[in-house]
mmCIF file of the N, C-alpha and C atoms, coordinates in Angstrom:
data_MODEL
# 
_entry.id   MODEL 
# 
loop_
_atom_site.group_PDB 
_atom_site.id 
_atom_site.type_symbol 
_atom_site.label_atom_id 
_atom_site.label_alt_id 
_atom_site.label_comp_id 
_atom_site.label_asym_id 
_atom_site.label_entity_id 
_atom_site.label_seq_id 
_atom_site.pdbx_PDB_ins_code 
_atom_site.Cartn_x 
_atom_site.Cartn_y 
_atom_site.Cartn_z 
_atom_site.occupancy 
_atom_site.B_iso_or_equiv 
_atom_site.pdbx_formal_charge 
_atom_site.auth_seq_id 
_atom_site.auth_comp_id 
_atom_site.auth_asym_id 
_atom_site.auth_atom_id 
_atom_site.pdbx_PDB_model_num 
ATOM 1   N N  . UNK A 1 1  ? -8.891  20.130  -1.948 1.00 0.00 ? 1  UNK A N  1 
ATOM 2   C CA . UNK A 1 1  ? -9.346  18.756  -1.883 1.00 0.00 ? 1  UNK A CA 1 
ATOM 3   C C  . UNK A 1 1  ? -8.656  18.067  -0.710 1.00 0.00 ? 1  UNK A C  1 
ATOM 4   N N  . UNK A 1 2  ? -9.206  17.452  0.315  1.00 0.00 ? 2  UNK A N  1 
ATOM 5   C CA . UNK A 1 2  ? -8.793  17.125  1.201  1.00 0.00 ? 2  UNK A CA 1 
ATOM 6   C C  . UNK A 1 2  ? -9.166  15.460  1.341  1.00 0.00 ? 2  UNK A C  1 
ATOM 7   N N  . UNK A 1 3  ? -8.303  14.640  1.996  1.00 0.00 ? 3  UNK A N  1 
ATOM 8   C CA . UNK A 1 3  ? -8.111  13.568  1.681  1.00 0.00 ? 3  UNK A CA 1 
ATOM 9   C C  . UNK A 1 3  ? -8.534  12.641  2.984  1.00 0.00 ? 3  UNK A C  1 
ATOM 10  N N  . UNK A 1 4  ? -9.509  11.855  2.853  1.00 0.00 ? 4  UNK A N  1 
ATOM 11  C CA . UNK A 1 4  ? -10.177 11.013  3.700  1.00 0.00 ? 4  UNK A CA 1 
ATOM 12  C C  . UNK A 1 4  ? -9.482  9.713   4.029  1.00 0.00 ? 4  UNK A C  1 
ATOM 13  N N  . UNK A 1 5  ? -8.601  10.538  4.704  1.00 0.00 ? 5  UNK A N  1 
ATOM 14  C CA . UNK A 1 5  ? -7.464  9.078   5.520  1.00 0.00 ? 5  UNK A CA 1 
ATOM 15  C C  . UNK A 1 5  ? -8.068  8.271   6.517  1.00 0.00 ? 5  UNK A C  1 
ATOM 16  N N  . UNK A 1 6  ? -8.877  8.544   7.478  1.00 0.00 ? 6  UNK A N  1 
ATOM 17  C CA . UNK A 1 6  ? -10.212 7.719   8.189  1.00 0.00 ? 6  UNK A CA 1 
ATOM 18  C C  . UNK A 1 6  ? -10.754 7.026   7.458  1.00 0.00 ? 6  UNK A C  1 
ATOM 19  N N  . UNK A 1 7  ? -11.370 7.193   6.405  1.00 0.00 ? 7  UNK A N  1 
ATOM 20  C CA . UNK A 1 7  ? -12.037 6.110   5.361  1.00 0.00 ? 7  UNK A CA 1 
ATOM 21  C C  . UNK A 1 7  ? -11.134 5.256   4.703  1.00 0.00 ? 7  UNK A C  1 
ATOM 22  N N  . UNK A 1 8  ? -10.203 5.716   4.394  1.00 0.00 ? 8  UNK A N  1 
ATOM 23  C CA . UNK A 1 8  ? -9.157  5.040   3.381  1.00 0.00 ? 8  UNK A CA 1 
ATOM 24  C C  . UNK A 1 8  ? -8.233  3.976   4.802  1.00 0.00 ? 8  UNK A C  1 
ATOM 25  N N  . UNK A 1 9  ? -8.345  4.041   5.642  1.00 0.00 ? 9  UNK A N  1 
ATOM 26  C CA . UNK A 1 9  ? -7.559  3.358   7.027  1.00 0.00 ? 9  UNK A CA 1 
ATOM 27  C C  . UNK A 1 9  ? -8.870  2.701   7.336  1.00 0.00 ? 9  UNK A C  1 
ATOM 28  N N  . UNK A 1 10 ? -9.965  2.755   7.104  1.00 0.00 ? 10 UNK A N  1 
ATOM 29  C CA . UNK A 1 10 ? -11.707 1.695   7.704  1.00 0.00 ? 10 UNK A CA 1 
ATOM 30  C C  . UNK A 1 10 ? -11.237 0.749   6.447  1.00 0.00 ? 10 UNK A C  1 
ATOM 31  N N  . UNK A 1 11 ? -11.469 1.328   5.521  1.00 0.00 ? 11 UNK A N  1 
ATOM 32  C CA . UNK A 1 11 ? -10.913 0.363   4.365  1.00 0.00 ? 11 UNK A CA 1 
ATOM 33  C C  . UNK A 1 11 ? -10.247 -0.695  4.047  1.00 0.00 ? 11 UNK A C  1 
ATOM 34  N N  . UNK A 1 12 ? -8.836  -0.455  4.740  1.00 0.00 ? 12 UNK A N  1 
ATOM 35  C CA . UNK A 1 12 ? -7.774  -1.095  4.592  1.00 0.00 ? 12 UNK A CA 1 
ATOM 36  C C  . UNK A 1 12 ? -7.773  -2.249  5.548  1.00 0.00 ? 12 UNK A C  1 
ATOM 37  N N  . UNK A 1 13 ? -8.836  -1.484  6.741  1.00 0.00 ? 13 UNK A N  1 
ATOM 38  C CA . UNK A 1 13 ? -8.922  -2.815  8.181  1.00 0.00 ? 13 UNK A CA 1 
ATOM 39  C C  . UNK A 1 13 ? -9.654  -3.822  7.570  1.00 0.00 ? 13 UNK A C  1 
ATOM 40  N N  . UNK A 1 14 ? -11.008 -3.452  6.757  1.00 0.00 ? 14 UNK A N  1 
ATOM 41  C CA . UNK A 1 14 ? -11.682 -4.168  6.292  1.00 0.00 ? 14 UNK A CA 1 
ATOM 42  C C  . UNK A 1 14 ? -11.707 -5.300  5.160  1.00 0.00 ? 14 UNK A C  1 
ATOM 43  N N  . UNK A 1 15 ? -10.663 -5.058  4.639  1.00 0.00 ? 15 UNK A N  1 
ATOM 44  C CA . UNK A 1 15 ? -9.614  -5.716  3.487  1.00 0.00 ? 15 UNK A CA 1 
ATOM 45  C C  . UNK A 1 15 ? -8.691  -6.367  4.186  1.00 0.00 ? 15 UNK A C  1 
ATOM 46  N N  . UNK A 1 16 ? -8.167  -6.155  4.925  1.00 0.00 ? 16 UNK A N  1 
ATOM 47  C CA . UNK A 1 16 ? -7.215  -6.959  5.848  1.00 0.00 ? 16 UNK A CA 1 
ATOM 48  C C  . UNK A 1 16 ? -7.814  -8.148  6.614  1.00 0.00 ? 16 UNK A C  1 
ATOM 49  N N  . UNK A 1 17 ? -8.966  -7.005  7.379  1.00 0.00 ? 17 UNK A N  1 
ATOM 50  C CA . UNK A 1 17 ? -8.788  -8.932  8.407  1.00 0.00 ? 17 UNK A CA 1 
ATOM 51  C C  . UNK A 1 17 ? -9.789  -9.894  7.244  1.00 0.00 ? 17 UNK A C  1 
ATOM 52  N N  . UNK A 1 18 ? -10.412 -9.428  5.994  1.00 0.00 ? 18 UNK A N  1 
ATOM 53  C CA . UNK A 1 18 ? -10.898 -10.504 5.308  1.00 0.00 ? 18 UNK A CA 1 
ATOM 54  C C  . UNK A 1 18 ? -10.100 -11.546 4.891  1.00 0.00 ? 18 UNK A C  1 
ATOM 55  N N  . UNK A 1 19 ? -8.471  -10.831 4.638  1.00 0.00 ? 19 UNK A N  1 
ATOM 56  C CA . UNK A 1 19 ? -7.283  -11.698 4.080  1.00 0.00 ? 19 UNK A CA 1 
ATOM 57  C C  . UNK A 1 19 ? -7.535  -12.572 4.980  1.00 0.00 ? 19 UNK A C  1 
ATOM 58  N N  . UNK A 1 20 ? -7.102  -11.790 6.379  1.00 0.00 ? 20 UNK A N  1 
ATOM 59  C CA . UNK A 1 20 ? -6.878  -12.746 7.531  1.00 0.00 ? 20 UNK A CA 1 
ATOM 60  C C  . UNK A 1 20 ? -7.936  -13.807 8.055  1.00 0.00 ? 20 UNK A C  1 
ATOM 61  N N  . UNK A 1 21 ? -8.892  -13.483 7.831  1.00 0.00 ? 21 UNK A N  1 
ATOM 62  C CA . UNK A 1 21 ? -9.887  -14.502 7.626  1.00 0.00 ? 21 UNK A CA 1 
ATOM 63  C C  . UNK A 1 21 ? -9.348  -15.672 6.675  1.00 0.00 ? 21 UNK A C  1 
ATOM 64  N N  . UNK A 1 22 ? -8.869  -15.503 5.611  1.00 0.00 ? 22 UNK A N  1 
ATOM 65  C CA . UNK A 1 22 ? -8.738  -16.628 4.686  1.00 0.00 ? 22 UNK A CA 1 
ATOM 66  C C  . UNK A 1 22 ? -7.367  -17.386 5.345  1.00 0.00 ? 22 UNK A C  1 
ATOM 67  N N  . UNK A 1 23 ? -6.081  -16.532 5.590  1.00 0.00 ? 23 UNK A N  1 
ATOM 68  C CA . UNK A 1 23 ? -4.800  -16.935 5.915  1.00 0.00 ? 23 UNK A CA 1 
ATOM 69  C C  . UNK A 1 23 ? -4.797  -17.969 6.953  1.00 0.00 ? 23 UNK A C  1 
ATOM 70  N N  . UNK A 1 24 ? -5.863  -17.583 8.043  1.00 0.00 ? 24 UNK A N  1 
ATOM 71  C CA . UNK A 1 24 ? -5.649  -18.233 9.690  1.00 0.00 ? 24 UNK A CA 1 
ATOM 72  C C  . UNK A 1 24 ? -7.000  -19.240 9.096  1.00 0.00 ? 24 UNK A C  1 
ATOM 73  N N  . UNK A 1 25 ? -8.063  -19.587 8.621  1.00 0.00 ? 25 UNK A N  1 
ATOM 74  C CA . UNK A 1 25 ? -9.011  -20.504 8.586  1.00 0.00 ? 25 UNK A CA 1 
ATOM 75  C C  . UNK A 1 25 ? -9.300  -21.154 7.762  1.00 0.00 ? 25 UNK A C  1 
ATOM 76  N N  . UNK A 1 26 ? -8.564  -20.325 6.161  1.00 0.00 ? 26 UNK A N  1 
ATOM 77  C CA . UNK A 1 26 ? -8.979  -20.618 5.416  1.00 0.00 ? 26 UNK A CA 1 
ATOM 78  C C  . UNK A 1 26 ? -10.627 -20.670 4.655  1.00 0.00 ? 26 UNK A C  1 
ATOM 79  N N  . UNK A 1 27 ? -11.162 -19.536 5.607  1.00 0.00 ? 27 UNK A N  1 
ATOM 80  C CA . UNK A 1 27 ? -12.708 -18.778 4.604  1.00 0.00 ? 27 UNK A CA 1 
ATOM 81  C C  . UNK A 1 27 ? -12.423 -18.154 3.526  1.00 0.00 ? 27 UNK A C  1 
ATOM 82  N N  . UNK A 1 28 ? -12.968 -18.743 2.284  1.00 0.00 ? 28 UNK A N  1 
ATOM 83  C CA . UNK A 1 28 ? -12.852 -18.381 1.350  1.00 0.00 ? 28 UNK A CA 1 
ATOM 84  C C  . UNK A 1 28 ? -13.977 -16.902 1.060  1.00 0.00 ? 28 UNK A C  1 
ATOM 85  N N  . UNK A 1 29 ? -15.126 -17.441 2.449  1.00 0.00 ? 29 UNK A N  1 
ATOM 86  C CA . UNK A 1 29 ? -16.264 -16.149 2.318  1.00 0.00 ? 29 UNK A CA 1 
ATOM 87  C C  . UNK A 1 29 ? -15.626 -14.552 3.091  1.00 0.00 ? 29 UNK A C  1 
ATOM 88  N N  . UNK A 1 30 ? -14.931 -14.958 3.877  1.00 0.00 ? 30 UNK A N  1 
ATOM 89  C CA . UNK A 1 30 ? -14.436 -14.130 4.917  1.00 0.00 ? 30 UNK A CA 1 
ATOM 90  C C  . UNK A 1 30 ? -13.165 -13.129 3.694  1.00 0.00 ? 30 UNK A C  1 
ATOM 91  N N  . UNK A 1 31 ? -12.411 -13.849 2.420  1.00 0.00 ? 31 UNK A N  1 
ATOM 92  C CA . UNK A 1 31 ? -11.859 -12.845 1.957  1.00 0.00 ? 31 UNK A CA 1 
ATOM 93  C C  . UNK A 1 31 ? -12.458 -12.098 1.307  1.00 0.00 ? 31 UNK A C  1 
ATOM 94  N N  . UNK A 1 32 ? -13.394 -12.923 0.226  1.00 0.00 ? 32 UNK A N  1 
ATOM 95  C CA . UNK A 1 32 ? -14.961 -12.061 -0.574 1.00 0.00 ? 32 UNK A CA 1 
ATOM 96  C C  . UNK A 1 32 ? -14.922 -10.933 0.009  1.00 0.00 ? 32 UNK A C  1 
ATOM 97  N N  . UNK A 1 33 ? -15.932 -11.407 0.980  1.00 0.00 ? 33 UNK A N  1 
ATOM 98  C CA . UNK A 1 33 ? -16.773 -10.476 1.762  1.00 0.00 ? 33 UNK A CA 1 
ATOM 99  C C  . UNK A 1 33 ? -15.817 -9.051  1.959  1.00 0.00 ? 33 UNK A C  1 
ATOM 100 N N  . UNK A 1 34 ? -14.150 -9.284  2.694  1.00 0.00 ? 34 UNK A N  1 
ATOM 101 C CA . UNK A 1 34 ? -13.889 -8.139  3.112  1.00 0.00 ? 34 UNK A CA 1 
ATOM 102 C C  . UNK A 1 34 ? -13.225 -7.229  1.799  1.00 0.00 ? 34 UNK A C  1 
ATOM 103 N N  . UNK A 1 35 ? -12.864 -8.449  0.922  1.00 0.00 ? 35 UNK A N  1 
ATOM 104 C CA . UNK A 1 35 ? -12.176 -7.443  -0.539 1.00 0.00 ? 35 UNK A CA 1 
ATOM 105 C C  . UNK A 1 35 ? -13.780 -6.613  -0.852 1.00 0.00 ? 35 UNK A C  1 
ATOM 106 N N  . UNK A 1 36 ? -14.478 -7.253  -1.278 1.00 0.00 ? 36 UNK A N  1 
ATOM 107 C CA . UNK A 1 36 ? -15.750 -6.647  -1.362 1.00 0.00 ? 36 UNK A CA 1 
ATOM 108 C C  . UNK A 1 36 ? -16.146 -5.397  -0.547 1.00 0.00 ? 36 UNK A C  1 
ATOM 109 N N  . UNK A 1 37 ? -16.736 -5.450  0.441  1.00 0.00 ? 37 UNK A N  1 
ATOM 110 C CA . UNK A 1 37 ? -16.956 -4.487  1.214  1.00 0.00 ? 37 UNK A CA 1 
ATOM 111 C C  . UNK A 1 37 ? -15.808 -3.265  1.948  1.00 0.00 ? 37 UNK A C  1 
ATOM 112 N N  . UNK A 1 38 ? -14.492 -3.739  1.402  1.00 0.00 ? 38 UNK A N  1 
ATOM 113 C CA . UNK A 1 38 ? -13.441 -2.763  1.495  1.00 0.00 ? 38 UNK A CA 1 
ATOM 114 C C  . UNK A 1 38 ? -13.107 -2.111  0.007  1.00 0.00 ? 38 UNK A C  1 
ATOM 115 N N  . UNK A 1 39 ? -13.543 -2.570  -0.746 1.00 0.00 ? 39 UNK A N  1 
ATOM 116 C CA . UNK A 1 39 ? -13.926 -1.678  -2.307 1.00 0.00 ? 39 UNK A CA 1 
ATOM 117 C C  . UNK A 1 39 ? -14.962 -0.895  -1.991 1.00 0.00 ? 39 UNK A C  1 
ATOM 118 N N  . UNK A 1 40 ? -16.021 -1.160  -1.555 1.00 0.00 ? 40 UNK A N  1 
ATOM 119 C CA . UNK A 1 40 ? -16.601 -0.246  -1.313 1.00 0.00 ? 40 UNK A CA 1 
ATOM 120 C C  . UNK A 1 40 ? -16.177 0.697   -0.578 1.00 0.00 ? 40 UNK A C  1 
ATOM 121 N N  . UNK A 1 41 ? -16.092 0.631   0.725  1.00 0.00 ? 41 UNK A N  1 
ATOM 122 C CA . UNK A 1 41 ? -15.400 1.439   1.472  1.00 0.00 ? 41 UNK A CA 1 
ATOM 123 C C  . UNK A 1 41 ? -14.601 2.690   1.075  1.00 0.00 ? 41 UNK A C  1 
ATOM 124 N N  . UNK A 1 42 ? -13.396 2.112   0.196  1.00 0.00 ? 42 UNK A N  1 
ATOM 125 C CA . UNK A 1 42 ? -12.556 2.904   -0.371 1.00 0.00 ? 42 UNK A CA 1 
ATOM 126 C C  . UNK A 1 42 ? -13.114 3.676   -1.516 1.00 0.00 ? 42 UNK A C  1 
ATOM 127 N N  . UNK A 1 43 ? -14.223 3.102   -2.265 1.00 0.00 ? 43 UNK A N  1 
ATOM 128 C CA . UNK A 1 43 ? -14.809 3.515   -3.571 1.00 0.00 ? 43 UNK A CA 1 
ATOM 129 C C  . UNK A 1 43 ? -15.583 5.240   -2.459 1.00 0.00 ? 43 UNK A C  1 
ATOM 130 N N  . UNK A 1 44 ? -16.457 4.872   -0.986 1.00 0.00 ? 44 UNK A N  1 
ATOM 131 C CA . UNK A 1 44 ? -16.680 5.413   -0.467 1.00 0.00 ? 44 UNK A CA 1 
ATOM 132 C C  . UNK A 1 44 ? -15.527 6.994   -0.246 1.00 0.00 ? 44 UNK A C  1 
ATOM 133 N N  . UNK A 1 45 ? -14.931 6.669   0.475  1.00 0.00 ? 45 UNK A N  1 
ATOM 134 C CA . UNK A 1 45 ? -14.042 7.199   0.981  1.00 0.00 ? 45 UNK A CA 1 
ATOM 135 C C  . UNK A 1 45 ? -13.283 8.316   -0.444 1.00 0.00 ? 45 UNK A C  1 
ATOM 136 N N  . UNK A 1 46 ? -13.028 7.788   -1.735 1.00 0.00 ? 46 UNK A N  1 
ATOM 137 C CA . UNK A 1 46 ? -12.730 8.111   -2.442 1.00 0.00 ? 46 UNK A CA 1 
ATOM 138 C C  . UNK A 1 46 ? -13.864 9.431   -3.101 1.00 0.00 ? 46 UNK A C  1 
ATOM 139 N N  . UNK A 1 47 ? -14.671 9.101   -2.880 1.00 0.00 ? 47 UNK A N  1 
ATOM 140 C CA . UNK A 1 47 ? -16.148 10.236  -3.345 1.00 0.00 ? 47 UNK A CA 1 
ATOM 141 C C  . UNK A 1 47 ? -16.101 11.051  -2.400 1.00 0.00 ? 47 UNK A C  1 
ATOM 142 N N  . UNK A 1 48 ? -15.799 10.943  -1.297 1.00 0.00 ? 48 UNK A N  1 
ATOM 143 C CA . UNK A 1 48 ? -15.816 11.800  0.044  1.00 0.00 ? 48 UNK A CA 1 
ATOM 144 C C  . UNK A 1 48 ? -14.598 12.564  -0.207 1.00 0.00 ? 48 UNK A C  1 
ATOM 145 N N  . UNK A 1 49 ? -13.746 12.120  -0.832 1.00 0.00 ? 49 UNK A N  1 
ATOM 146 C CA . UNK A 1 49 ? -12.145 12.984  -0.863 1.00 0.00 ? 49 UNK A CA 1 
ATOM 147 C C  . UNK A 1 49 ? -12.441 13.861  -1.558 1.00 0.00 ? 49 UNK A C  1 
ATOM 148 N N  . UNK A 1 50 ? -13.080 13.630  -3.043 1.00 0.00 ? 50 UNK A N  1 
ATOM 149 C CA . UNK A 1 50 ? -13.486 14.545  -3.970 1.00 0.00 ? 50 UNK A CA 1 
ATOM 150 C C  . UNK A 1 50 ? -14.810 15.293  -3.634 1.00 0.00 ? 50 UNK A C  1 
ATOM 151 N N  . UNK A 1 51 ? -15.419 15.048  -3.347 1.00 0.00 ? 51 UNK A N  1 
ATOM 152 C CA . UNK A 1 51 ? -16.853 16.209  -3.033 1.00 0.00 ? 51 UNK A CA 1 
ATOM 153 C C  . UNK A 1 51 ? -16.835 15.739  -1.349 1.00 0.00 ? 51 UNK A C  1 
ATOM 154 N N  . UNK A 1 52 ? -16.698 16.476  -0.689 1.00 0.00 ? 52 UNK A N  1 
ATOM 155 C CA . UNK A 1 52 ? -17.038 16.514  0.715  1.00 0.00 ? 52 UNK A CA 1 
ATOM 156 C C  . UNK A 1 52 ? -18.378 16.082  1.460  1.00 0.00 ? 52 UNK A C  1 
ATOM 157 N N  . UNK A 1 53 ? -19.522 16.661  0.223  1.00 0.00 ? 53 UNK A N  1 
ATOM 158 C CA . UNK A 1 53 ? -21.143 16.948  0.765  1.00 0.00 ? 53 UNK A CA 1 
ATOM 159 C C  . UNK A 1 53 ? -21.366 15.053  -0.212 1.00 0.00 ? 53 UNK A C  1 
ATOM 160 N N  . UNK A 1 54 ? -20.663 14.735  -0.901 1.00 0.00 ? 54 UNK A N  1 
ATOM 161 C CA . UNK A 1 54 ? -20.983 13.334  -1.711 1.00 0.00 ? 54 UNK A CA 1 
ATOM 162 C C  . UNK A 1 54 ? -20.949 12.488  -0.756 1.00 0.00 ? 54 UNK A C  1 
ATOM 163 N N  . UNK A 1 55 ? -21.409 11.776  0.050  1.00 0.00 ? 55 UNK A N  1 
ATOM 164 C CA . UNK A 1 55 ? -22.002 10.743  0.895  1.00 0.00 ? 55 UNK A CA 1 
ATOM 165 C C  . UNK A 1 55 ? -22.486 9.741   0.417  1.00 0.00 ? 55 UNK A C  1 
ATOM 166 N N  . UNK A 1 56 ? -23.168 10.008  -0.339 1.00 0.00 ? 56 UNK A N  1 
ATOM 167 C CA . UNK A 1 56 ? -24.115 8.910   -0.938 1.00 0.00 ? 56 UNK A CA 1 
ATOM 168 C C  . UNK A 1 56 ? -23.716 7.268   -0.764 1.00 0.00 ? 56 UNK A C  1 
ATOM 169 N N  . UNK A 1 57 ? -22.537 7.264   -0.997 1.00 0.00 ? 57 UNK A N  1 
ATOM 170 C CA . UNK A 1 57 ? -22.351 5.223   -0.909 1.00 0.00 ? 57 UNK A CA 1 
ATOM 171 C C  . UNK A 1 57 ? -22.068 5.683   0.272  1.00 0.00 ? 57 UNK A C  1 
ATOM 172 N N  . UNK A 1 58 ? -21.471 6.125   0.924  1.00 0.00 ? 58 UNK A N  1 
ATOM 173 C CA . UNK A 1 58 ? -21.140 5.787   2.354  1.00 0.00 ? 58 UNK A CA 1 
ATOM 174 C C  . UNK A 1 58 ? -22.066 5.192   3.234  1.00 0.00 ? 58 UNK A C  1 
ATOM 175 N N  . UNK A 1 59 ? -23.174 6.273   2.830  1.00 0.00 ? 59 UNK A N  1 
ATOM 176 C CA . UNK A 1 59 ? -24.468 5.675   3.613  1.00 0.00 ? 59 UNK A CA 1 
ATOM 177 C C  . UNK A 1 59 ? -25.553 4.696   2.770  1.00 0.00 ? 59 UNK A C  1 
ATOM 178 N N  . UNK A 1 60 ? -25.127 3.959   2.136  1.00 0.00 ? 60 UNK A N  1 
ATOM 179 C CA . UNK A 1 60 ? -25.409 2.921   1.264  1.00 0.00 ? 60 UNK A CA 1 
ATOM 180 C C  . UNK A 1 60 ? -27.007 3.698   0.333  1.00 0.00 ? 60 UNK A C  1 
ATOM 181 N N  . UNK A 1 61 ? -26.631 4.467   -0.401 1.00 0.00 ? 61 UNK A N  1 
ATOM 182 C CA . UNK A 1 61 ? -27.631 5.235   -0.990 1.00 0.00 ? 61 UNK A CA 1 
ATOM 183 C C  . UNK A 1 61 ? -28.654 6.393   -0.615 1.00 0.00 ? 61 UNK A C  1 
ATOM 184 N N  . UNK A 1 62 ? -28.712 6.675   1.256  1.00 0.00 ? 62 UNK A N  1 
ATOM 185 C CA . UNK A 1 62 ? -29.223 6.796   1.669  1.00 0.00 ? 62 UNK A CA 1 
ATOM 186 C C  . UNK A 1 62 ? -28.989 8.267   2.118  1.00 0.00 ? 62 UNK A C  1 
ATOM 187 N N  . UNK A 1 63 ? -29.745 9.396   1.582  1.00 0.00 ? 63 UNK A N  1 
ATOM 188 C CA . UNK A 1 63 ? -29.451 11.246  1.763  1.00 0.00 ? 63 UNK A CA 1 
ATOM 189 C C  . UNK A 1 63 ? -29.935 11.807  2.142  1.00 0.00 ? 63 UNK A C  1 
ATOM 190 N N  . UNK A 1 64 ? -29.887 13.252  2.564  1.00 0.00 ? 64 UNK A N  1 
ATOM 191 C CA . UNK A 1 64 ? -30.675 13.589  3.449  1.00 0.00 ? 64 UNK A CA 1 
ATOM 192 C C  . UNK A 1 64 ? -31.605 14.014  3.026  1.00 0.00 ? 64 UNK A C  1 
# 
């Protein structure tokens, strides 16, 4: 089982600058959005660690 540190590091950017969105402007949409879409990410990334050929959220439902 090999571990999707690229996804799990897209993740973490994406969760971050949403913070930072909120910290420096105070967007309350800008933290949503990136906690949100960095759960996914990681939820991503996490299916990819465990099945390699599992893609599926990554590419937002979409297989070959």
């Amino acid at each position: 089982m090999s571990i999707d540190w690229l996804g799990f590091g897209y993740a973490a950017a994406i969760a971050f600058g949403g913070f930072m969105g909120y910290k420096r402007k105070g967007s309350v949409m800008s933290l949503v959005a990136g906690l949100v879409f960095g759960a996914l990410s990681a939820y991503g990334a996490l299916k990819i660690s465990m099945d390699v050929r599992d893609t599926s959220i990554s590419f937002l439902g979409w297989s070959e």
